[in-house]
N, C-alpha and C positions, 0 to 999 in steps of 0.2 A: 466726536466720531459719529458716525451715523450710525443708527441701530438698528432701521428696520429697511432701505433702500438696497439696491443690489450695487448701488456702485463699492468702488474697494474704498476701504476709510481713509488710503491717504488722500485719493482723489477731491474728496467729500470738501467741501467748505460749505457749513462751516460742520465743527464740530459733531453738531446733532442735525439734523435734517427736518427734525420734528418741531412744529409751531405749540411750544406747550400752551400757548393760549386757545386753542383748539378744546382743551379742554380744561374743565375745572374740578380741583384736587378735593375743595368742600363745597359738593354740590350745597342750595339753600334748604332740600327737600330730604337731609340727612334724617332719621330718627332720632328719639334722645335719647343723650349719652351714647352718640354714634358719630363719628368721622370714617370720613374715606379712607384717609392717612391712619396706622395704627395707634401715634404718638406724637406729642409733642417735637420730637426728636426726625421723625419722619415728615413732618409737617414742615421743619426744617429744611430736612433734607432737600424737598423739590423746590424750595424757595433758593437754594442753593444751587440747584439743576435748573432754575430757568436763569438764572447768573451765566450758565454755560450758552444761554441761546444767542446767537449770532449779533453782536453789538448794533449793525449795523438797522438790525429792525428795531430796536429800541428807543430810538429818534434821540433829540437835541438832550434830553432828561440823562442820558447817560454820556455824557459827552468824552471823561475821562475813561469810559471802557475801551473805545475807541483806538487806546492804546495796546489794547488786551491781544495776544494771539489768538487768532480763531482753526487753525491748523495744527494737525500733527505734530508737523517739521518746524514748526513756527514756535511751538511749545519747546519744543525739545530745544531747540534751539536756544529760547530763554528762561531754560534749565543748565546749561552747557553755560551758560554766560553768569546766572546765578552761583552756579558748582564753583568758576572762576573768580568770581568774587571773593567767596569763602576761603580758598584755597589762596588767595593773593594778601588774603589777612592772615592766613594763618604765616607763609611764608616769611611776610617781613616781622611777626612776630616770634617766632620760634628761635632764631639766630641773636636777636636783642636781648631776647628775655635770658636766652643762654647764658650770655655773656654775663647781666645782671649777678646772676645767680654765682657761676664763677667768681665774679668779683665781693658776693660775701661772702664765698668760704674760703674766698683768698685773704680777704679780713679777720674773719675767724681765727683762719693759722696762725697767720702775722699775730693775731694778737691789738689789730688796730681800728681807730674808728671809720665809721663810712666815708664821712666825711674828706678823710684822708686817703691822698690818692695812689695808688700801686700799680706798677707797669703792667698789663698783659703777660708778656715774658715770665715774670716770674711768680706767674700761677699758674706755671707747666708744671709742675714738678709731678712725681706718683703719686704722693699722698692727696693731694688736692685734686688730684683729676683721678683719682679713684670712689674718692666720695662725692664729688658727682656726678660720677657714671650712678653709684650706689644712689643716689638720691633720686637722680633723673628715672631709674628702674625700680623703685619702689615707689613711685609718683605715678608711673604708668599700671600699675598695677593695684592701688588706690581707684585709679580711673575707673579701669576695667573690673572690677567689682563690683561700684556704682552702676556700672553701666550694664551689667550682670542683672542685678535686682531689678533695674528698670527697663531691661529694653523688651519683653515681652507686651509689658502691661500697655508701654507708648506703642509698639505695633499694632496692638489691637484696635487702638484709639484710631490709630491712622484707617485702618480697616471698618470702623464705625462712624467717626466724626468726620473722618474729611485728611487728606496730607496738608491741608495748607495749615490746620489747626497746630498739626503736629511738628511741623518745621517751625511754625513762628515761635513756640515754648521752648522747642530744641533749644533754638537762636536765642533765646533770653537768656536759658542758663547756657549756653557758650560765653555770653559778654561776660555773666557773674564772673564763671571760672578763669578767663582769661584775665578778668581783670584783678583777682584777688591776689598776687602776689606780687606784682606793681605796686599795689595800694600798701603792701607789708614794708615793701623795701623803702617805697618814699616817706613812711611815717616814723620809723624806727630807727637810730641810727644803731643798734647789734641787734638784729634781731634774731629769735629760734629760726634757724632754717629748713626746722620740721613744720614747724605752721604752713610753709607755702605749700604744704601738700593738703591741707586743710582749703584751697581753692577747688579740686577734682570735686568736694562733694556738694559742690556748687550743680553738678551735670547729673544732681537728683531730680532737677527741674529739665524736664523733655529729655533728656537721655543723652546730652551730648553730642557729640560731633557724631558718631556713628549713627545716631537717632535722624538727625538733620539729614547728613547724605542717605541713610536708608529714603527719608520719605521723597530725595531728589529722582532717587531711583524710582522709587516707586510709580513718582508721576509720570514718569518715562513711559514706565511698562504699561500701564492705564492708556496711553495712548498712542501704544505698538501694538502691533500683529506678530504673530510667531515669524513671519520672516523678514522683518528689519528690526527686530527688538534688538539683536545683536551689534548692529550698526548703530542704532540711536545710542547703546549705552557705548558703542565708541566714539559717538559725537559728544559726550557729557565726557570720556577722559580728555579728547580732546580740550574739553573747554580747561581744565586743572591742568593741563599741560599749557597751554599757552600762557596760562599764568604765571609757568614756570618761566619763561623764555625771557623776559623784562623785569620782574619784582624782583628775583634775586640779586640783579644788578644795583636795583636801586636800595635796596636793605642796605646792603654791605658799602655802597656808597653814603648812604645816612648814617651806616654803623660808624663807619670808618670819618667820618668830615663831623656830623654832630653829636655823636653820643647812641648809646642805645634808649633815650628815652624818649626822641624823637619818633621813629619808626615805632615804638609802642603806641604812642598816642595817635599815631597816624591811623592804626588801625581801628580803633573805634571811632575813628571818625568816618570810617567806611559803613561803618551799619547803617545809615541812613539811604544807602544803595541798595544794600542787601533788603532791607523792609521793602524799599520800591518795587525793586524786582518780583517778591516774593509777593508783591498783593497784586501786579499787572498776570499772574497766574489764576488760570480758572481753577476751581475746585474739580480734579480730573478722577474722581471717587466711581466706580460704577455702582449706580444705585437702581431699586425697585421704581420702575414708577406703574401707574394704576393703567390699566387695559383699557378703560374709556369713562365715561362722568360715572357709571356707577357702579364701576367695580373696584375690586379692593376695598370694600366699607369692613371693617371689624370694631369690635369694642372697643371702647377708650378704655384705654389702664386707667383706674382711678391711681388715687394717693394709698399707698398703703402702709403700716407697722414699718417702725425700721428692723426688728427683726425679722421680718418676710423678706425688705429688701434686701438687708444681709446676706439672707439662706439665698435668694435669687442671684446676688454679684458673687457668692463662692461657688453657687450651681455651676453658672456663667464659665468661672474661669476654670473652674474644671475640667470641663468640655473642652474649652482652647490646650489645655493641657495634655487632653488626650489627644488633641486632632494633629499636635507636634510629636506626639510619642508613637500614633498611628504614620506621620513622616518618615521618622527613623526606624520605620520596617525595611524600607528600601536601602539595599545595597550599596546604588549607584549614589543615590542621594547620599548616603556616609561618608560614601569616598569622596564626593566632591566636596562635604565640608571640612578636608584638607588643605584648599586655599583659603576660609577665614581662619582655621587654627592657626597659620604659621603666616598671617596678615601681620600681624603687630611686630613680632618679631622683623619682620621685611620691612615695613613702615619706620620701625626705629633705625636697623640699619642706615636706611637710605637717609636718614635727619641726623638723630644725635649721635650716632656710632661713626656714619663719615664722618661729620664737620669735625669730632671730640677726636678722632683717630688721624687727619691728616692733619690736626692743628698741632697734637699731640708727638707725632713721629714723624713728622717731617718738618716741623717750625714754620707752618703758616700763622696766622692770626685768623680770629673768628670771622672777623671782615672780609680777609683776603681769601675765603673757603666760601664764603657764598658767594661768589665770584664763577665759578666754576658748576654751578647749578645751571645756567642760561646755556650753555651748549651742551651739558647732559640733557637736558630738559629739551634740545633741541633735534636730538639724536632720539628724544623718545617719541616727540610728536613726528617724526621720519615713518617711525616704525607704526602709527595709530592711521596716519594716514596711507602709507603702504597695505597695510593688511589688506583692509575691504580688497585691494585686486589679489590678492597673493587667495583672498576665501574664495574669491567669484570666480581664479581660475582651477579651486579644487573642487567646487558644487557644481556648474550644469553651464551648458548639457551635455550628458550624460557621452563618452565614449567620440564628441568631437572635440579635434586639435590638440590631442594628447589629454583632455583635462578627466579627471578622474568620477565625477560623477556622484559627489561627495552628499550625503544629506545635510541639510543645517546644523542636525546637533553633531555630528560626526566632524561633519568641516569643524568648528569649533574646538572637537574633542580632541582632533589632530594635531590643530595648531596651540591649543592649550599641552599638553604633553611634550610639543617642541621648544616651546618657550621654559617649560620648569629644566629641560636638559641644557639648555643656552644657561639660564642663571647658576644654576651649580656648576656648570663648567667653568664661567666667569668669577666666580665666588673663588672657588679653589686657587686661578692664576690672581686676585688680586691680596689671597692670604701673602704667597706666596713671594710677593712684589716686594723687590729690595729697596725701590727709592719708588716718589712719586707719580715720575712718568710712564712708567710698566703700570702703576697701579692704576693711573687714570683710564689708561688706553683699554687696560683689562674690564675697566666698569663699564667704562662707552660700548664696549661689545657686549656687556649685559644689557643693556639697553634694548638687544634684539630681542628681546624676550619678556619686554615690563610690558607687556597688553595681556600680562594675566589675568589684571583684574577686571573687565569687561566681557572677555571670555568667560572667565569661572562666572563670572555672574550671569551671564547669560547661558551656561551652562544648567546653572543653578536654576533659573528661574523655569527653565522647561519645565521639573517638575512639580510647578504647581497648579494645578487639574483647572483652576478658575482665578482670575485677577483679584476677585477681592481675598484671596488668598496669600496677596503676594508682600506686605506689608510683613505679615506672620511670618512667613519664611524667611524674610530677610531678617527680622526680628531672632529668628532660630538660628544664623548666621551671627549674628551680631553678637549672641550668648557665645556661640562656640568659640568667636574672634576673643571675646574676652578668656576663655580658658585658655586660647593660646597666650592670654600676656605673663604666663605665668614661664612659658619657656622664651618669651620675647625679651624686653627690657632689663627682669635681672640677670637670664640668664647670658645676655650679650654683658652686662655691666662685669660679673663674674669673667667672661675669657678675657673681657678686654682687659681686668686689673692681673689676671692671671699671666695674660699677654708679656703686660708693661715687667712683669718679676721675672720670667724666665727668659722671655728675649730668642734671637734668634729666628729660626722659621716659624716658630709658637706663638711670635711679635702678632702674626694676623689672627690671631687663635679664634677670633669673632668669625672673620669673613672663612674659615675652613668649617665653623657649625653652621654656617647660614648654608654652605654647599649640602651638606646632610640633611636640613630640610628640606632643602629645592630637592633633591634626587626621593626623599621619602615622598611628598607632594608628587613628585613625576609619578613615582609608582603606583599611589592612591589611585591616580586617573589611568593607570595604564588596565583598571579595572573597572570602569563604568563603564557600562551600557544605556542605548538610547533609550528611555519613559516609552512605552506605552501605555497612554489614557486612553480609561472608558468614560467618553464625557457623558454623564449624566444630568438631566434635566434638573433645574431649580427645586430643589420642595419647598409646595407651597404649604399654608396654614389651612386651606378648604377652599370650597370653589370660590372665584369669584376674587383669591387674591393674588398681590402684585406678581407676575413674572416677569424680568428684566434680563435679558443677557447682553454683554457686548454684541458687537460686532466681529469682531477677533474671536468670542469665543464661539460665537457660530461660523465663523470658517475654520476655528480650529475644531469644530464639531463635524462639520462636515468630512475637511479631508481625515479625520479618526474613523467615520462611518467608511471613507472611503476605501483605505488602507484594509479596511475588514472584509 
């Protein structure tokens, strides 16, 4: 983005506008035990920020940046394609692995070895598809723990060191976790099928999958403006959406013709896409950089005591600690983290509560259930790509052709509260649903309403006063998402076994608590209000050091002066 030019940042190619050769970060005329740069780490940093300078000045020497996007829309774009990646491994892994796991507590029951094989069919039974509802919801919640403990400490990272650092560790403990209950089942022929919960604390390494998509977002918002941030982060569902439209086909076609351990192995053989992707990304971090060759000079940090650093990295996190608890002063900000408490819960529905409930009370096979993902998944990218005109014709301008005039966070806040009354209306008729085809029909018309999470997130991100802020919030998000797993996975595991015993209209008892969410969620937001920010200047350390701001935040500094 440009940081100091009047053009608008998307305009801008490339990126920065500024020739950081222009000037030099260690002047030769430094004093001793003096750098321009404060640190090591900062020293870094701008070697990392002239990584962001337009490839094309860099001559033949870089020839594979050449690849790199130098734009906005160019970025986001091979973030939306990245999101799709991850999301198209996870798909064709989550239905096999399903399956896997079924078939050893369908062993277990039987009483038989792995080796020996057992029809589908007659691992419907209650008992056996109660403990893996139970297993699957105490595995989610394992997670969410892990991810509990960690996912502060990786946002901060992400807000210091860079998001690419933080996605590629995320991405390593993804493969660990993903792959450690594959590796249980192909070794052992009875194995505990407590151990494969002993994979989730594999995502103590970078924080898992919500650590990953946080830092996918993050990049986004790094190089959005307040008034298409909302759209970008509809361009990154889209990309998990289109994922949706083709992989589920092809899963359940691998499920169904070779086995499920095909489609698992396929999936790590994707991560060699996923790294590409993830290194053709500039480092999109907004950092300090120095005023001209000789400003910004401070003391080197020498080497000190490890109990100084100690006291210094508990100082540290302290201060982040309060600057999240100074967050949750705000009202509106509470309310909206309503949509990551009741994420997991909604997350699971939509995976192992369908596929485990239409396999389960209607007699499909786990194959023939991801079948039916490719036109939901089709119905949802309908509704991602409709929005943007459904938003443009309630925001501007103001009082022509009927359109109402709407603000950005308002337009947002409108249509986010319409979508939580869509899902729990939907939830209710597909408790409800006597056979399959009511049930399906009933989902597809949820569908009008799954752009919550692009909204709420874009909801969410307004209030954070400054971008490099935004890592943390998500990071405070991610906490919360975790405390919802605690009413997610067991407690859908619980109606559903409770379901399977009473029978009747109590058959759907999962998707009648999912509607009580969505309506309690509706109502959270039926009580926020739009942020007002007082954007306040950098503080610096004394004259003469770095001050940095985006571009976005000085135009969202400006129309704040404006508004006043």
């Amino acid at each position: 983005m440009e940081q100091y030019g009047d053009e608008s940042p998307l305009d801008a190619d490339p990126l920065l506008d500024d020739d950081l050769d222009d000037f030099d970060p260690f002047p030769d005329g430094e004093g001793e035990g003096q750098h321009s740069l404060g640190s090591r780490s900062s020293r870094r940093r701008v070697q990392w920020k002239k990584s962001w300078v337009p490839w094309q000045r860099l001559g033949s020497r870089h020839a594979f940046d050449a690849f790199r996007p130098t734009t906005p829309f160019a970025i986001v774009v091979l973030l939306a394609c990245l999101k799709a990646t991850l999301f198209s491994s996870g798909i064709l892994f989550l239905t096999p692995l399903f399956r896997l796991v079924e078939d050893a507590i369908c062993h277990v029951h039987y009483q038989k070895d792995l080796a020996e094989p057992i029809e589908e069919k007659e691992c419907k039974v209650d008992e056996i598809q109660s403990q893996l509802a139970y297993l699957l919801g105490t595995g989610a919640v394992i997670g969410a723990l892990v991810t509990l403990v960690v996912a502060f400490p990786y946002g901060v990272l992400a807000d210091r060191l860079g998001r690419k650092p933080a996605f590629f560790l995320a991405y390593l403990g993804i493969l660990l976790g993903f792959g450690w209950a594959p590796f249980v089942l192909s070794v052992s022929k009875q194995p505990n099928l407590w151990t494969l919960l002993l994979g989730q604390f594999f995502f103590l390494i970078g924080g898992g999958v919500s650590a990953a998509v946080n830092s996918i977002y993050a990049m986004a918002s790094d190089v959005s403006t307040e008034e298409n941030r909302s759209t970008h982060f509809l361009y990154l569902s889209i990309g998990g959406v289109v994922a949706g439209l083709g992989v589920p086909l092809a899963s359940g076609f691998l499920l169904q013709t070779y086995g499920p351990w095909v489609p698992v192995k396929l999936v790590f053989y994707l991560s060699p896409a996923v790294v590409t992707a993830a290194s053709l990304l500039p480092e999109t971090l907004p950092v300090k950089l120095p005023d001209g060759p000789g400003g910004g000079v401070v003391p080197l940090l020498r080497r000190r005591p490890l109990a100084a650093a100690l006291r210094q990295q508990m100082a540290s996190h302290a201060a982040e600690v309060a600057g999240v608890r100074a967050l949750l002063r705000n009202r509106s900000l509470v309310c909206c983290l309503a949509a990551p408490l009741i994420a997991n819960a909604s997350s699971t529905s939509h995976s192992t509560t369908f596929t485990q409930y239409i396999s389960k009370h209607f007699g499909w096979s786990l194959a023939q259930t991801t079948y039916v993902h490719s036109p939901l998944a089709l119905c949802h990218l309908a509704v991602l790509v409709g929005l943007p005109r459904v938003a443009a014709h309630l925001s501007a301008p103001r009082g022509r052709g009927g359109r109402l005039g709407l603000t950005r966070f308002t337009k947002d806040l409108v249509l986010t509260r319409a979508s939580y009354g869509v899902l729990a209306g939907s939830s209710v008729l597909q408790g409800l649903s006597p056979s399959v085809v009511p049930f399906l029909a009933t989902y597809a018309l949820g569908m009008l309403g799954s752009a919550t999470a692009p909204l709420t997130r874009a909801l969410t991100t307004a209030f954070a006063e400054r971008k490099e802020h935004t890592s943390r919030l998500y990071a405070l998000c991610s906490i919360v998402d975790t405390l919802g797993s605690f009413i997610g996975g067991p407690v859908l595991a619980w109606t559903f076994s409770a379901g399977m015993r009473w029978g009747g209209v109590l058959r759907g008892l999962p998707w009648l608590y999912l509607a009580v969410l969505y309506a309690g969620a509706g109502a959270a937001f039926m009580m926020v209000r739009e942020p007002r920010h007082v954007k306040l200047p950098l503080q610096t350390e004394g004259e003469g050091d770095m001050g940095y701001e985006s571009a976005a935040e000085e135009e969202e500094e400006e129309e704040g002066l404006g508004a006043r």
